[in-house]
N, CA, C, O and CB atoms as a CASP TS submission, in Angstrom:
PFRMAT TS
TARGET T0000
AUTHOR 0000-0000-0000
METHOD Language model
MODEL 1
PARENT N/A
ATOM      1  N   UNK     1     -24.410 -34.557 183.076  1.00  0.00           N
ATOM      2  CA  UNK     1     -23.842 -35.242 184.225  1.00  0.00           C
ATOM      3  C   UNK     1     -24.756 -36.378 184.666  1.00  0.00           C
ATOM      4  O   UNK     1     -25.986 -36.379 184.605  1.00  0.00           O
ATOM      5  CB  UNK     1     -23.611 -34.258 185.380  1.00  0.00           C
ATOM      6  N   UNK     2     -23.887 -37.439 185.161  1.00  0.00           N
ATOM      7  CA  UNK     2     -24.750 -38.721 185.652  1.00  0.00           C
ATOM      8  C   UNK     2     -25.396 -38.252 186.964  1.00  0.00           C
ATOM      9  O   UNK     2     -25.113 -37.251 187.622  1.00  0.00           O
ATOM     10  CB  UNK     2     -23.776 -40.178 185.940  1.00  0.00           C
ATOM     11  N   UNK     3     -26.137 -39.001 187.154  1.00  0.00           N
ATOM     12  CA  UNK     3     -27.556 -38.251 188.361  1.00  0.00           C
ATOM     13  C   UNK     3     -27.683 -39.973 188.935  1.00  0.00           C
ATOM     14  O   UNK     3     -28.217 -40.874 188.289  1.00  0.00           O
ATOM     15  CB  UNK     3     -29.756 -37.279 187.258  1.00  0.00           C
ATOM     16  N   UNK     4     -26.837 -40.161 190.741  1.00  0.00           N
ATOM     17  CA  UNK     4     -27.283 -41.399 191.476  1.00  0.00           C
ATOM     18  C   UNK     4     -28.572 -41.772 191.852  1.00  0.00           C
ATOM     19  O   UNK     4     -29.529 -41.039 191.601  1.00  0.00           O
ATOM     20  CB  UNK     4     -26.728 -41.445 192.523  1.00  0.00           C
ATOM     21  N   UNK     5     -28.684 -42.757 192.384  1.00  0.00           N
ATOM     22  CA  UNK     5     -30.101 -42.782 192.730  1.00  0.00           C
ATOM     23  C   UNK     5     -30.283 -41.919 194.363  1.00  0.00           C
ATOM     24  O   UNK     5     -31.343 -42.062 194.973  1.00  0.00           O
ATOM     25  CB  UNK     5     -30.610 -44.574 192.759  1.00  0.00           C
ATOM     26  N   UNK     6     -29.485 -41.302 194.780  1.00  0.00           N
ATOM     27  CA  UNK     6     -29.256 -40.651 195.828  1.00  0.00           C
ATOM     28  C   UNK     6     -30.102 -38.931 195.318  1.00  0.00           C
ATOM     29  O   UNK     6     -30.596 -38.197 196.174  1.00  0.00           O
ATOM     30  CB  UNK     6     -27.425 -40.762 196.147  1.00  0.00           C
ATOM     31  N   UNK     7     -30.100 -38.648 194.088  1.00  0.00           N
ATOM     32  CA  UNK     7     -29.950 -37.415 193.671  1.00  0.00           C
ATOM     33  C   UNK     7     -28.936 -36.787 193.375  1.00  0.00           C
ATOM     34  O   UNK     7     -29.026 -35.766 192.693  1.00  0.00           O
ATOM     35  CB  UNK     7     -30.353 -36.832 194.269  1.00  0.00           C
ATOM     36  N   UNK     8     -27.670 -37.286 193.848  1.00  0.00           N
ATOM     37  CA  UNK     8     -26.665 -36.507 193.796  1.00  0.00           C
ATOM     38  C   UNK     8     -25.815 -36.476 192.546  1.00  0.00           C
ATOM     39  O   UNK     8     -25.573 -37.485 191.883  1.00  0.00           O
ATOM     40  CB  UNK     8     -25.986 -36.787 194.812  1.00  0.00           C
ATOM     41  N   UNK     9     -25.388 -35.298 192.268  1.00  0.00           N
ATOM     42  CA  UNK     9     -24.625 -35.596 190.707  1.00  0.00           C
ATOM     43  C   UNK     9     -22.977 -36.005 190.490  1.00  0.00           C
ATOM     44  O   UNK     9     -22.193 -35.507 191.298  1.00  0.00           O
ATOM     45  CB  UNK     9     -24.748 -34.143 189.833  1.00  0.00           C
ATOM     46  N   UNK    10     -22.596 -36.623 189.749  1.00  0.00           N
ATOM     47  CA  UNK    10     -21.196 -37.181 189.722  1.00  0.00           C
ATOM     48  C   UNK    10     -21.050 -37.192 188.655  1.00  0.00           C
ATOM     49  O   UNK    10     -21.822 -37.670 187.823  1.00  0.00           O
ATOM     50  CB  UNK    10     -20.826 -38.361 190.246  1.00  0.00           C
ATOM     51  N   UNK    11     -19.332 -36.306 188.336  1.00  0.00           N
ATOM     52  CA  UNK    11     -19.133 -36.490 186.846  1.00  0.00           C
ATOM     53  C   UNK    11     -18.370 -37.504 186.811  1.00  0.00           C
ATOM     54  O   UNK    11     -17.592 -38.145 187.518  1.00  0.00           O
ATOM     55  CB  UNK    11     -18.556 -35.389 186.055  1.00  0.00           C
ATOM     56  N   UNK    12     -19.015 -37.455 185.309  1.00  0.00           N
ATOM     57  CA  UNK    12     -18.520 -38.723 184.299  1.00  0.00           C
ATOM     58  C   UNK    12     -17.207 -38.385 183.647  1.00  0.00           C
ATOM     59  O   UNK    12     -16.679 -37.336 183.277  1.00  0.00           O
ATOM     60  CB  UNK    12     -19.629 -39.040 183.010  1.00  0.00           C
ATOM     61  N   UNK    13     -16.875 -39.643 183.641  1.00  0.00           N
ATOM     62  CA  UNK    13     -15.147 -39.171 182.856  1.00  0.00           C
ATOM     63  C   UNK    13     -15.559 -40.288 181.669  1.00  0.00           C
ATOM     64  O   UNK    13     -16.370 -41.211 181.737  1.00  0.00           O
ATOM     65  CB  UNK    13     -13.106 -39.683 184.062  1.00  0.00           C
ATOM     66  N   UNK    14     -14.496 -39.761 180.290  1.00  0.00           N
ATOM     67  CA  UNK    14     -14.378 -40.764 179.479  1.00  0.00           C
ATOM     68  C   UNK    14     -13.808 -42.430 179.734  1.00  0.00           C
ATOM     69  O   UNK    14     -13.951 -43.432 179.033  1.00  0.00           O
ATOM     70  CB  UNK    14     -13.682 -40.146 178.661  1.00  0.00           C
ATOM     71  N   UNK    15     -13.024 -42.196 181.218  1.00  0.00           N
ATOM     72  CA  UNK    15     -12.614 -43.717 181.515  1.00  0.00           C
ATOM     73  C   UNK    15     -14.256 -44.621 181.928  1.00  0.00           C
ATOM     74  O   UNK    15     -14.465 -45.831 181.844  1.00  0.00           O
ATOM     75  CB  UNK    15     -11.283 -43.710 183.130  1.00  0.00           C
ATOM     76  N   UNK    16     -15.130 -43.623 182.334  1.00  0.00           N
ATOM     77  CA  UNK    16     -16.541 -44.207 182.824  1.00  0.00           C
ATOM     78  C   UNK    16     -17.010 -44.465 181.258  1.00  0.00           C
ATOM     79  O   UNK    16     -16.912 -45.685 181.131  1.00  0.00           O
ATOM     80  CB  UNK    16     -17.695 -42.978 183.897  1.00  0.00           C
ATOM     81  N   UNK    17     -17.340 -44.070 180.366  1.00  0.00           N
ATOM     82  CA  UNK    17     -17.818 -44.460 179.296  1.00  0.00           C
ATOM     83  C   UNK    17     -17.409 -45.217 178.482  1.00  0.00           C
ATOM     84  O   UNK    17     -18.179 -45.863 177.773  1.00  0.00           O
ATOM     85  CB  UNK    17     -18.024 -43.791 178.825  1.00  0.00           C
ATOM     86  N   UNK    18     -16.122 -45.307 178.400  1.00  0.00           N
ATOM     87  CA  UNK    18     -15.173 -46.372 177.493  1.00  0.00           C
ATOM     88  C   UNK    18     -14.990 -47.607 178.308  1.00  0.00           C
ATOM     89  O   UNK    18     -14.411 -48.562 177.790  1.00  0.00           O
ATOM     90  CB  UNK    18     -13.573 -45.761 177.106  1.00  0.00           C
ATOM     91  N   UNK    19     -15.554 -47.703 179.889  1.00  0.00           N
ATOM     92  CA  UNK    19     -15.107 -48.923 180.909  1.00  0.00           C
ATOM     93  C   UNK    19     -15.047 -50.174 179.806  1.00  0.00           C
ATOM     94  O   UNK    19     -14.040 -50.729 179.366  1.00  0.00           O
ATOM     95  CB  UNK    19     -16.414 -49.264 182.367  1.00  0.00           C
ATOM     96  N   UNK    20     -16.508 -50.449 179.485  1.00  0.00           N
ATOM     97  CA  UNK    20     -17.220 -51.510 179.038  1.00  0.00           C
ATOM     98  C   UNK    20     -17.322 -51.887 177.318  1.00  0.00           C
ATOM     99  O   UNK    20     -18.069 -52.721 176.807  1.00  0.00           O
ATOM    100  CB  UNK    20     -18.534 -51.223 179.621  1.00  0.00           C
ATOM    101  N   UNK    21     -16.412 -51.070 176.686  1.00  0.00           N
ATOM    102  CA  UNK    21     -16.124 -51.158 175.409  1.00  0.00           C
ATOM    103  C   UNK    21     -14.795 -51.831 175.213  1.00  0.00           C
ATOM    104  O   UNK    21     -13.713 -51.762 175.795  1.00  0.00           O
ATOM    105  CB  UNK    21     -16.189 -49.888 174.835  1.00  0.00           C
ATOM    106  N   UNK    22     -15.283 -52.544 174.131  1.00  0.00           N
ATOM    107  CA  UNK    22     -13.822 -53.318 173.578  1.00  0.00           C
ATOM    108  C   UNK    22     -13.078 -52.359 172.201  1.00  0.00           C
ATOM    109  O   UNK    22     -13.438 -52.272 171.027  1.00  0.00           O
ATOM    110  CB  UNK    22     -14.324 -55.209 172.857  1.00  0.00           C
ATOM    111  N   UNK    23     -12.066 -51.806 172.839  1.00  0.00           N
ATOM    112  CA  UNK    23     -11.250 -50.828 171.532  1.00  0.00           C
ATOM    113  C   UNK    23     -10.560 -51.497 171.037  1.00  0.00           C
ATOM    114  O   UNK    23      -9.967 -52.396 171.634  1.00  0.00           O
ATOM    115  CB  UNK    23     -10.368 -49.620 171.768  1.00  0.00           C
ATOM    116  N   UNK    24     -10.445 -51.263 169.869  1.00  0.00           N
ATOM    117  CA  UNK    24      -9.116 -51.790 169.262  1.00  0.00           C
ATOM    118  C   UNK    24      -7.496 -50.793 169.328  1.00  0.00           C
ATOM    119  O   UNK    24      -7.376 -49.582 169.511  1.00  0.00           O
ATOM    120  CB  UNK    24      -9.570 -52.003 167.612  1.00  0.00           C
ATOM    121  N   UNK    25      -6.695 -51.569 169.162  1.00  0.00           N
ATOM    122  CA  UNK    25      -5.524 -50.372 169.619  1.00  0.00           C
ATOM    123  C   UNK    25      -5.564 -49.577 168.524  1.00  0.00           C
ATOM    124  O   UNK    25      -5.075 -48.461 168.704  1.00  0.00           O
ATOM    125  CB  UNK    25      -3.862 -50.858 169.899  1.00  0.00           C
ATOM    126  N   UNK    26      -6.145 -49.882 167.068  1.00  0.00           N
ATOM    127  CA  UNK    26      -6.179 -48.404 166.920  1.00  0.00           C
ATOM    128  C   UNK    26      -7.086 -47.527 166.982  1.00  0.00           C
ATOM    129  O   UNK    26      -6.882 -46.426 166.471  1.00  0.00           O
ATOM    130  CB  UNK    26      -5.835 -48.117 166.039  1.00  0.00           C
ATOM    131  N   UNK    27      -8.332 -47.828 167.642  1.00  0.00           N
ATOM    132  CA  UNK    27      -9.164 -46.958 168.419  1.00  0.00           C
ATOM    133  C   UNK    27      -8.520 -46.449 169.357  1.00  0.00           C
ATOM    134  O   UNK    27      -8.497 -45.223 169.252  1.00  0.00           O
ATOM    135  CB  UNK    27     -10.229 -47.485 168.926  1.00  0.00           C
ATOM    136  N   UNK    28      -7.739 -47.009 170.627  1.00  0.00           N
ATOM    137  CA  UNK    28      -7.591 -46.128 171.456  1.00  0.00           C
ATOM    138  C   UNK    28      -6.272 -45.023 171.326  1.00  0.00           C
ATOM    139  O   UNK    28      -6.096 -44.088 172.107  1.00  0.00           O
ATOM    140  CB  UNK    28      -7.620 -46.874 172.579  1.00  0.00           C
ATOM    141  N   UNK    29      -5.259 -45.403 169.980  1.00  0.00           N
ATOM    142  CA  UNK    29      -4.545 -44.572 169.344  1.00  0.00           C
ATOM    143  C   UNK    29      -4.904 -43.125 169.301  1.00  0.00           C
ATOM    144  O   UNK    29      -4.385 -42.151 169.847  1.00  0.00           O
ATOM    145  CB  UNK    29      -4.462 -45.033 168.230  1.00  0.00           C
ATOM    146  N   UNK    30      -6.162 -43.272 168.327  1.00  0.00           N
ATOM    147  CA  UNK    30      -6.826 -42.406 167.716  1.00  0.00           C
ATOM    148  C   UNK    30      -7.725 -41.182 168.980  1.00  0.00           C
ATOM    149  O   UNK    30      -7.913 -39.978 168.805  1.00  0.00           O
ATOM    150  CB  UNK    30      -7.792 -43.386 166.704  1.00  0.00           C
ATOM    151  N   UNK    31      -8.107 -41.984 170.134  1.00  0.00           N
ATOM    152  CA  UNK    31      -8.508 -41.186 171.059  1.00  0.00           C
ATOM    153  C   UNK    31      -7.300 -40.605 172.357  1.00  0.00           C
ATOM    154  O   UNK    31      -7.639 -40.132 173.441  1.00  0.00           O
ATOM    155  CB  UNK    31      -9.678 -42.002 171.581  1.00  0.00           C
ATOM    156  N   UNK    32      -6.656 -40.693 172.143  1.00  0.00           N
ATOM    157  CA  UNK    32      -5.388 -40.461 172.702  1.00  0.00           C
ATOM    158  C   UNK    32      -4.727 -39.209 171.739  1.00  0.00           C
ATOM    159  O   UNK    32      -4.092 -38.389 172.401  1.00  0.00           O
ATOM    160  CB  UNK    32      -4.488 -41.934 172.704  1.00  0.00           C
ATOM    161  N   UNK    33      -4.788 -38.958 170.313  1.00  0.00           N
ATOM    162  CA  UNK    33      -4.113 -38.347 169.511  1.00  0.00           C
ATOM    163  C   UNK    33      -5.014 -37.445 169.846  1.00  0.00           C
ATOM    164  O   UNK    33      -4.452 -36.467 170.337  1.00  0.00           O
ATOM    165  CB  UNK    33      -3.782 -38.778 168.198  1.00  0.00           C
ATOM    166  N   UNK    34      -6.698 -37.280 169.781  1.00  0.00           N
ATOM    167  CA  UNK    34      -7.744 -36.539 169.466  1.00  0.00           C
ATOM    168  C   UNK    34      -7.691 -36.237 170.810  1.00  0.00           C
ATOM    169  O   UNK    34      -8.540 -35.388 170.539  1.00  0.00           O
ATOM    170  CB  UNK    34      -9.002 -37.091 168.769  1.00  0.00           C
ATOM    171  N   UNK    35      -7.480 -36.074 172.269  1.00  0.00           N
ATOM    172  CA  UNK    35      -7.364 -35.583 173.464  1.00  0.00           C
ATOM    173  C   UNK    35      -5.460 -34.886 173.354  1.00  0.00           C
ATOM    174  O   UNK    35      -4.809 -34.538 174.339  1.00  0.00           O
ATOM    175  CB  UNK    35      -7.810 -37.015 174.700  1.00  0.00           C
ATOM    176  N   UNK    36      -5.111 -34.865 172.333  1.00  0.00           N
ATOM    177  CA  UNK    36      -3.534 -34.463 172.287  1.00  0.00           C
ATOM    178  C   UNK    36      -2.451 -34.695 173.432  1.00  0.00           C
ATOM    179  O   UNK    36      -1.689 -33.846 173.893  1.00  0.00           O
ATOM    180  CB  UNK    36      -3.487 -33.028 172.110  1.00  0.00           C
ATOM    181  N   UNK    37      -2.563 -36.150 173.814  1.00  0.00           N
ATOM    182  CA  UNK    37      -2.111 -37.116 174.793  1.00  0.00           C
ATOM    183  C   UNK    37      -0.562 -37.775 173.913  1.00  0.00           C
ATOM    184  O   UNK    37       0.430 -38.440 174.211  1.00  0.00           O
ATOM    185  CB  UNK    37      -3.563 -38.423 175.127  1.00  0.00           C
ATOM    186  N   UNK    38      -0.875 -37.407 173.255  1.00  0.00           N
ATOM    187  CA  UNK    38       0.056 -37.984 171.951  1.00  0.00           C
ATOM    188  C   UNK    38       1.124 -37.364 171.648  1.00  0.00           C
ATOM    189  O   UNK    38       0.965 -36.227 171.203  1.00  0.00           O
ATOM    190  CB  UNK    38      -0.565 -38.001 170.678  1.00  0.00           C
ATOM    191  N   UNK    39       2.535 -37.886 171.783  1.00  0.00           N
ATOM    192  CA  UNK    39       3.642 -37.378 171.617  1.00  0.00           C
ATOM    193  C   UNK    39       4.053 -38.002 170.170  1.00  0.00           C
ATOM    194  O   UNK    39       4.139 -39.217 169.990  1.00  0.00           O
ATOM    195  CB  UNK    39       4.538 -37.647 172.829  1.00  0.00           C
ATOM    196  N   UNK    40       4.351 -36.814 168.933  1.00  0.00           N
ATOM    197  CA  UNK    40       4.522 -36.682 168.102  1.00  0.00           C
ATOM    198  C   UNK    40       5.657 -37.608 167.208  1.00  0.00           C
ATOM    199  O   UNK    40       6.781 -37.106 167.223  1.00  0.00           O
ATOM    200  CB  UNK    40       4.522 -35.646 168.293  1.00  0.00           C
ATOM    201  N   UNK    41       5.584 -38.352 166.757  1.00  0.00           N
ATOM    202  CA  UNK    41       6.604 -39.454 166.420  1.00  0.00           C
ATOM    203  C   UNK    41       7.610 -38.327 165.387  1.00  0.00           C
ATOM    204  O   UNK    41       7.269 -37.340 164.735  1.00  0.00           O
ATOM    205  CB  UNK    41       5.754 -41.107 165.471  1.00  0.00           C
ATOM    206  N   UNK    42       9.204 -39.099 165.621  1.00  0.00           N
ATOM    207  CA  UNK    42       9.816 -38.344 165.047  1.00  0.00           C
ATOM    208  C   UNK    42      10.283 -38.590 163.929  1.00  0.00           C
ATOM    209  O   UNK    42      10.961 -39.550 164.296  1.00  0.00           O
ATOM    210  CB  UNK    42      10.485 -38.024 165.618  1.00  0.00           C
ATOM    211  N   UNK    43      10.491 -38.519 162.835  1.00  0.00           N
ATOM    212  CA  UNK    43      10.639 -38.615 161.062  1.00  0.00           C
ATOM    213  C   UNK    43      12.085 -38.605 161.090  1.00  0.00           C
ATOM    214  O   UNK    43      12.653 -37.680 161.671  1.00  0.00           O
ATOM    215  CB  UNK    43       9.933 -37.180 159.959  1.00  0.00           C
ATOM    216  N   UNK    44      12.840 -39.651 160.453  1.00  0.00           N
ATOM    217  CA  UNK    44      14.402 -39.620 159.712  1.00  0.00           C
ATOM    218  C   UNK    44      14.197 -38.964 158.867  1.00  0.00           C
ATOM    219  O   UNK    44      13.204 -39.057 158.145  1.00  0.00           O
ATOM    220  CB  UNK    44      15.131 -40.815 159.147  1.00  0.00           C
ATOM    221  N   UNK    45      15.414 -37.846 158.719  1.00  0.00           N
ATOM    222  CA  UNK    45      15.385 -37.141 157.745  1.00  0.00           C
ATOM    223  C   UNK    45      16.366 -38.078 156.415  1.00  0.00           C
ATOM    224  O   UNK    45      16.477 -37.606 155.283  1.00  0.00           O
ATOM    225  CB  UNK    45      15.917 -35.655 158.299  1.00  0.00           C
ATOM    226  N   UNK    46      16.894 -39.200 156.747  1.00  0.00           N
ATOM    227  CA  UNK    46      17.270 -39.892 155.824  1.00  0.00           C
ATOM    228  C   UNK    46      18.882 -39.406 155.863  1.00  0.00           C
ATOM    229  O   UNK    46      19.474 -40.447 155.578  1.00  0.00           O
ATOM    230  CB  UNK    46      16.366 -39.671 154.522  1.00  0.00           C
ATOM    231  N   UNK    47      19.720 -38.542 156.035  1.00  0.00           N
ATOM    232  CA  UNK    47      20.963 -37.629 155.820  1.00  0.00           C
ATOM    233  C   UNK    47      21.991 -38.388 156.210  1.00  0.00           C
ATOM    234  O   UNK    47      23.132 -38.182 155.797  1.00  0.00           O
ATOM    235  CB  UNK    47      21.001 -36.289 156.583  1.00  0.00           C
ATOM    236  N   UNK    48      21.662 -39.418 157.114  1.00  0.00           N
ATOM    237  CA  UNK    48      22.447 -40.284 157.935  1.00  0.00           C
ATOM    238  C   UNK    48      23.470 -40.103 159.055  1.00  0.00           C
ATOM    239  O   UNK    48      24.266 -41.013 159.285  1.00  0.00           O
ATOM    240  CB  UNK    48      22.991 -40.852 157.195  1.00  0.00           C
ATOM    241  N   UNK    49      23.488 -38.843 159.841  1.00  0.00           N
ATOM    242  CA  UNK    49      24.097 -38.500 160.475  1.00  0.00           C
ATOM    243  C   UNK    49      23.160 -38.735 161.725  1.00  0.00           C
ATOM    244  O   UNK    49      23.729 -39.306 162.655  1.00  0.00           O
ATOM    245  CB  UNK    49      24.614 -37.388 160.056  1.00  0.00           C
ATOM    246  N   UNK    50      21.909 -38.427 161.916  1.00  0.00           N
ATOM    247  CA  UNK    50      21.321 -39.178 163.196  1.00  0.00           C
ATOM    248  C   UNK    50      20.724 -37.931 163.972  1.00  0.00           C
ATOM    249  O   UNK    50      20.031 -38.021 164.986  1.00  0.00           O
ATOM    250  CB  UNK    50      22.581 -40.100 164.193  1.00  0.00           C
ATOM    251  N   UNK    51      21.100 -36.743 163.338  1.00  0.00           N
ATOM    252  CA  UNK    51      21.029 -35.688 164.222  1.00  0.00           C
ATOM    253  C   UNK    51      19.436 -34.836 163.188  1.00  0.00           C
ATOM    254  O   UNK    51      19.016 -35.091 162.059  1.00  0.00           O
ATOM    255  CB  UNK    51      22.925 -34.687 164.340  1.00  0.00           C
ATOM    256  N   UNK    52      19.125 -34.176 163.866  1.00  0.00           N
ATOM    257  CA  UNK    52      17.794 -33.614 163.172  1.00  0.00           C
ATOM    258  C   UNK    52      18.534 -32.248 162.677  1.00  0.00           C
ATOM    259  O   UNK    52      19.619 -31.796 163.043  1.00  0.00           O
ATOM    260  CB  UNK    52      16.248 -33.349 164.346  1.00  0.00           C
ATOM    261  N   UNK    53      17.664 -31.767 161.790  1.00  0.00           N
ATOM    262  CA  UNK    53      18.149 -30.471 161.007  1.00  0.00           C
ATOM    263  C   UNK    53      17.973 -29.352 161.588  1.00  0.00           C
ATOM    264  O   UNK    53      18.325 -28.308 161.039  1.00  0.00           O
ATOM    265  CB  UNK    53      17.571 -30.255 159.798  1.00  0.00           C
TER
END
């Protein structure tokens, strides 16, 4: 945990550590999938009816 100059402790979030970084979108893809923030894209089954199996 980050420690102010007060003494006092304050947590850190990943939005505090990533503030000052330049991601690329598929960096922040990838950290979004890896926190399972990520809604699962859905696959054509090709059958052509539109409906899933």
């Amino acid at each position: 945990m980050a420690t102010h100059a007060t003494g006092t402790r304050q947590q850190v979030t990943l939005s505090d550590l990533y503030a000052d970084r330049d991601l690329t979108d598929a960096q922040c893809r990838r950290l979004v999938a890896l926190l399972g923030l990520a809604t699962p894209r859905r696959t054509e089954t090709g059958d052509g009816d539109g409906k899933a199996a």
